[in-house]
N, C-alpha and C positions, 0 to 999 in steps of 0.2 A: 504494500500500500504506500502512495505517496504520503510523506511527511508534509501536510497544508503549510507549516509556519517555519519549516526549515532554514535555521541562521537568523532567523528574528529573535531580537532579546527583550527579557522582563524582565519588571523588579514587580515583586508584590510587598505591600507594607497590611500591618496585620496589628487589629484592635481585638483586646475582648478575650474571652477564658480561653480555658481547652480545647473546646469545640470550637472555634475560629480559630487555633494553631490547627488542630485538624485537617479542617475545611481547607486552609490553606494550603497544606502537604498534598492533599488531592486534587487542588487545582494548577498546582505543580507538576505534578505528575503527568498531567491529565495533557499541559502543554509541552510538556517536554516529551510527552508521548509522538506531539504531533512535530516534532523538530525541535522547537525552541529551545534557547540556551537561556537558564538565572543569570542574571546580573544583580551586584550588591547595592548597586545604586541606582538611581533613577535617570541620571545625567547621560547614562551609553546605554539607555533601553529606546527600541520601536514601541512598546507597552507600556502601562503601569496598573496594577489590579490592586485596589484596595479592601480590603476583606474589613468588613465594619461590625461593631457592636453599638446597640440599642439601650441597654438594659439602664445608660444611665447619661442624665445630660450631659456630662462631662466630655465621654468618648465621642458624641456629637460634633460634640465642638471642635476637636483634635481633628476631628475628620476634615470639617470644614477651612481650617489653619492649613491642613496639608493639602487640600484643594487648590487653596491660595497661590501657594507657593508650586503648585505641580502646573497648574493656567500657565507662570509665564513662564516656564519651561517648553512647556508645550507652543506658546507660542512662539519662540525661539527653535525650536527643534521638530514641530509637529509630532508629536508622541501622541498615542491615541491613550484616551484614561478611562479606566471603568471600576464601579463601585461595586463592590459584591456585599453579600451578608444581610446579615440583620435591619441596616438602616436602609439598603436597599428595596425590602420588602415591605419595610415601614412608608416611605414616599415614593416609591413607583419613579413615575414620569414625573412630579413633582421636584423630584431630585435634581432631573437635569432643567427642569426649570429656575431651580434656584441658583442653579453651577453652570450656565452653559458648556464651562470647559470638558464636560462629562461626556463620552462618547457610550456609553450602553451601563445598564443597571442590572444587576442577576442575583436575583433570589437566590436564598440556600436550598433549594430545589431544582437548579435548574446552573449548576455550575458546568452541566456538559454540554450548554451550550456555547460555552466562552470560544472553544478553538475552531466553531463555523463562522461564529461573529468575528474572531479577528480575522480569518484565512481570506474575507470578502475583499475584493479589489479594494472599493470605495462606499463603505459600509456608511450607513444612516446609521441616527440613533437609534439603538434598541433599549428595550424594556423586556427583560424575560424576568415575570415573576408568579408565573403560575404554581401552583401548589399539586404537589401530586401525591394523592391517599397509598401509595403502593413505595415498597423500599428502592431504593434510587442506590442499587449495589455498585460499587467499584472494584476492580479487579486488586487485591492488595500489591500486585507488581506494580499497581500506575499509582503506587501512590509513594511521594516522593519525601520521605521521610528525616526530619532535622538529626534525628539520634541515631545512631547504631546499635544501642544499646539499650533504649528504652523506646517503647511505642505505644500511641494511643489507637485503642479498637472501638469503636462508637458502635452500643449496642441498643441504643433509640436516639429519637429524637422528638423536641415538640413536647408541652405540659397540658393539662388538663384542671390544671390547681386552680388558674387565675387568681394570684393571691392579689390582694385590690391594688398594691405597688408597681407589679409587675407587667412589661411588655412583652413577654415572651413568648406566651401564646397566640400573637398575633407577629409576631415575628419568623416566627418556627411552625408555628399552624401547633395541630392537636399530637398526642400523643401514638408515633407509629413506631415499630418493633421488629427491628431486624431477626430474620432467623436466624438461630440457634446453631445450624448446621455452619450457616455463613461465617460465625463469630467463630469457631471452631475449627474452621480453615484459614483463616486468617491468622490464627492466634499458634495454630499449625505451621505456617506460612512461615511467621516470626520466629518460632524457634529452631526452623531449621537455617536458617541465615545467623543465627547465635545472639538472637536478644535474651536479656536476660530477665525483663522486668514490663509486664503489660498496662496498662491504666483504662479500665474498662470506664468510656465514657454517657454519660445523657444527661439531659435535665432531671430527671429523676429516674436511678434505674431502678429502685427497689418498685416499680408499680411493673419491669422489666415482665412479658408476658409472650414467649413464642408466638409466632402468627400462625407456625404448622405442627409444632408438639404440644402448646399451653403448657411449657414448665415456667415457674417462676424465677427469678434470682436466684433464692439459694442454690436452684438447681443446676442454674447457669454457674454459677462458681462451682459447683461439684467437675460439673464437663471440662472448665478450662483449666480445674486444677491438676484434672489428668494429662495434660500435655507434658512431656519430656521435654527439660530443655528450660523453661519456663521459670523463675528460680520465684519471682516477686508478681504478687497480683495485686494490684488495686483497683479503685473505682469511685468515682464520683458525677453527681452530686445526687445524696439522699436527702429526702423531703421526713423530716423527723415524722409528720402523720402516722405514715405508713413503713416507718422502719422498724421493726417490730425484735420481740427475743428468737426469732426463727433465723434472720439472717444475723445477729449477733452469736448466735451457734455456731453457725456456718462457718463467719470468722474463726470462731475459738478452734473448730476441729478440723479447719485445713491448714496446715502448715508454710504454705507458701503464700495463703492471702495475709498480708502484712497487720499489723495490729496499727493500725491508723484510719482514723475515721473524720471525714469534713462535715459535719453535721450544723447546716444553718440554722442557728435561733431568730437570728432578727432582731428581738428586743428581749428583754424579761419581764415586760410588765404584760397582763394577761389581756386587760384590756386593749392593750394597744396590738397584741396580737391578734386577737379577735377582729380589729377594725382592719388588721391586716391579710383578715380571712387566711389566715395559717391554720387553723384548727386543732391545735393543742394550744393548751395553756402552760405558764411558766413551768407550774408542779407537774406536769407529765412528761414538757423536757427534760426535767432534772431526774426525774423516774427515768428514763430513758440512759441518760448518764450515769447514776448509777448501777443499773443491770447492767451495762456495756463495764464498767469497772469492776462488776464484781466478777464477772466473766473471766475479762484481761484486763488484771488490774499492773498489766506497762502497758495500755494502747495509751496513743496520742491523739488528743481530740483536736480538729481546728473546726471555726466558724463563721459566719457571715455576719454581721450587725449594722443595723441601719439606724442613725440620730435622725431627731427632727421630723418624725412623720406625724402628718398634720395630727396635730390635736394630743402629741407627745407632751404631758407636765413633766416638771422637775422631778417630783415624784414617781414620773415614771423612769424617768430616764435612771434615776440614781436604783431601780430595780435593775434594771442591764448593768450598773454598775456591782452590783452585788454578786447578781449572776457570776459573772467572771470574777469574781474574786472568787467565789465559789468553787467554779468548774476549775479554774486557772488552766488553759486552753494553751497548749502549745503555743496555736497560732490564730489571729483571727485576721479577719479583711472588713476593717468597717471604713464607713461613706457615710455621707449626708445625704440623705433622702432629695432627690428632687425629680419635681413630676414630671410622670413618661405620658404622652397621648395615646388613647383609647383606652387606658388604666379608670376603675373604679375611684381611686386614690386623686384620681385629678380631677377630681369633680369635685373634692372635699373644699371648705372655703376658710378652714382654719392652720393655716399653713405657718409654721414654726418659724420667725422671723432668720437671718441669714445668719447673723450674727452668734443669739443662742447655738443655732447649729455648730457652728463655726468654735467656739466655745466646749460644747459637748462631744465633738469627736475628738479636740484637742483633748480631754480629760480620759476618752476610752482609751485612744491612743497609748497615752502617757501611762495610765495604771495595767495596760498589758504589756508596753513594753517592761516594766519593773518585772511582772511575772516570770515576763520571758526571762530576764536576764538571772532572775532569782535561779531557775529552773534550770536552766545552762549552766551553770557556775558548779550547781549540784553535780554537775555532768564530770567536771572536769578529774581526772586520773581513772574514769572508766576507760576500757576497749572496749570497743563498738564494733559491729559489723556494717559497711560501708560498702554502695555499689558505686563504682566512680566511672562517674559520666563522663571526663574530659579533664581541659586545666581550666583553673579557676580564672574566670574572668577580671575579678581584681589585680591578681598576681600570675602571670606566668609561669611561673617558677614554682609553684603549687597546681596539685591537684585539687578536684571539685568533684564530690559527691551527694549523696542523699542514705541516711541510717534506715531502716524500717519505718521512723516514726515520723518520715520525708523531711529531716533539717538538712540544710545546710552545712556538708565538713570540708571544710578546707585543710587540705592536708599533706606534708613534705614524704617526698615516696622514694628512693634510688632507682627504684627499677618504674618501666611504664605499664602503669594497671589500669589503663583506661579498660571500662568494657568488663572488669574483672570485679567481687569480692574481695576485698581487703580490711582486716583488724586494724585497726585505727586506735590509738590512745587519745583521748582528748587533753590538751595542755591548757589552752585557755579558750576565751566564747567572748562574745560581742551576745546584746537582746536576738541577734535575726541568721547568727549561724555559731558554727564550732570551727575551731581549729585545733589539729594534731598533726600527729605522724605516726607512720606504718609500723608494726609490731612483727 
């Protein structure tokens, strides 16, 4: 078969979690299938594909700063530009109404259309953002993957929650479920190229539900932990509703699924979870934590936390503060709330002034990072088991890994263990990783 885009080059630049590093690696692939060479920059590309996140104003905005700056590139060099992802499925044709410099828009559904839309002599703007109920498989060869060592296998996509904050489901559309069979050759796929370490992805998988067997999750972790080869499994993101003591079993009696868990709380105040349509309250997250602790009592918990949702008191917020003093969380990822369109949440008319927000993340910030660093310090003259992903990007001259409980070790090696298991001593820790050396 002709190569359509042969010796044409990209850069793609990439907003937004897992799932849009993902997304990205596939849409890599997908063009380097059809010829095309990566470029690291944008300045010596024929292309540029921006792969976008929704989920929060901020990433909006970033989007739009690099639009900016990509226009007069483009009009300097004619580079054609296209937005993928989340915020392309959010404004459509609106998009390139706001941007003219935009030359096509593609949905997270519809990324296999990118390498007909560039291969066109002299291509109009397009818009492909149709949704489609049926899995949109890719071969795991076309997909062009950041690690060698580690890989992410996405085993749905799309929520069903609509928690009243969130854009996601109108982003991602509803909840569909890759088969079983699929994830199982992929993950086959993987360890025979010698990864060592999977990260099962979706918005939520524990609602994860076969389209051709109906096994659940656990069951999906039972199948992938039979692969040989395979050393680390993980997976995020669960939705505390429905993460029950079935798949904290499951954890506890497979060996290679890692003891670490991302479990978003949001807030701790009950009421403020309810307005956020989460459906558990404080005291059943914390029930949840501790059966997961009493199980494995070394997993590492991280979480999501959101200041300033409309109609948040002081009172409530210092409940989130408690929370975490409580749980004392590895690791957490909090933001200030601000409203997404067609969210329940953006209707609300009691919106948390900027400031207080502003205020309040500063304070979650500040008393997690204490935790953290309380909690690392603890660390320091253990050996650890360490998979090392490459050299550390601060230092050269160090290696960079991740323990079981996914931190951050930085760590002085003689020989090269990229790719490999290594006993690591911790010597000292910063709040947000470790440092050591090889044992």
């Amino acid at each position: 078969m002709t190569k359509r885009l042969k010796g044409l080059k990209f850069f793609v630049h990439t907003f937004g979690c897992q799932m849009n590093e993902n997304d990205s690696e596939r849409i890599v692939g997908l063009l380097r299938k059809e010829g095309a060479e990566l470029s690291r920059t944008p300045e010596l590309c024929d292309f540029v594909i921006i792969n976008t996140c929704a989920v929060r104003e901020k990433s909006e905005e970033k989007l739009y700063s690099l639009l900016g700056r990509l226009a007069a590139l483009k009009k300097e060099k004619g580079l054609l530009i296209g937005v993928a992802g989340c915020v392309a499925q959010l404004h459509k044709s609106r998009l390139i109404e706001k941007k003219p410099a935009i030359d096509f828009v593609i949905g997270p559904d519809n990324y296999q259309d990118i390498p007909h839309i560039l291969s066109e002599s002299s291509p109009d703007k397009v818009v492909s953002t149709q949704w489609n109920r049926r899995w949109q498989g890719v071969s795991p060869g076309d997909i062009s993957r950041e690690s060698s060592v580690s890989a992410y296998v996405t085993i749905m996509e799309g929520c069903n929650n609509f928690c009243s904050y969130c854009i996601v489901p109108f982003t991602r559309g509803r909840e569909k479920f890759r088969p079983s069979s699929h994830i199982l050759s992929e993950v086959e796929y993987l360890a025979e190229r010698g990864y060592k370490e999977i990260q099962l992805l979706g918005q939520n998988v524990n609602s994860y539900r076969d389209p051709e067997k109906g096994i659940g999750f656990p069951e999906l972790l039972r199948t992938v932990h039979q692969v040989n080869g395979i050393e680390w499994i993980r997976f995020i993101t669960s939705h505390p509703k429905n993460f029950g003591r079935e798949i904290a079993a499951t954890m506890k009696d497979l060996e290679k699924v890692c003891r670490q868990l991302h479990l978003p709380v949001q807030s701790g105040s009950t009421p403020i979870l309810e307005a956020m349509n989460r459906s558990y309250s404080s005291d059943e997250y914390l029930e949840k934590i501790a059966f997961l602790r009493e199980m494995m009592p070394d997993i590492s918990l991280s979480t999501d936390v959101i200041v300033g949702f409309p109609g948040e008191t002081e009172e409530d917020h210092q409940k989130t503060v408690d929370l975490l003093r409580q749980v004392r969380f590895t690791n957490i990822f909090s933001f200030r709330y601000s409203s997404r369109p067609l969210t329940a949440a953006s209707k609300r008319n009691n919106d948390v002034p900027f400031e207080v927000k502003r205020k309040r993340l500063i304070e979650i910030q500040s008393i997690q990072k204490k935790i953290q660093l309380e909690s690392n310090r603890a660390m320091i003259g253990q050996v650890i088991r360490i998979l090392c992903l490459g050299r550390s990007k601060r230092d050269p001259h160090l290696y960079s890994g991740r323990n079981q409980g996914y931190q951050v070790v930085n760590f002085k090696s003689v020989a090269d263990v990229i790719g490999r298991f290594v006993e690591v001593r911790i010597l000292s820790c910063g709040p947000y990783s470790l440092i050591g050396e090889t044992v």
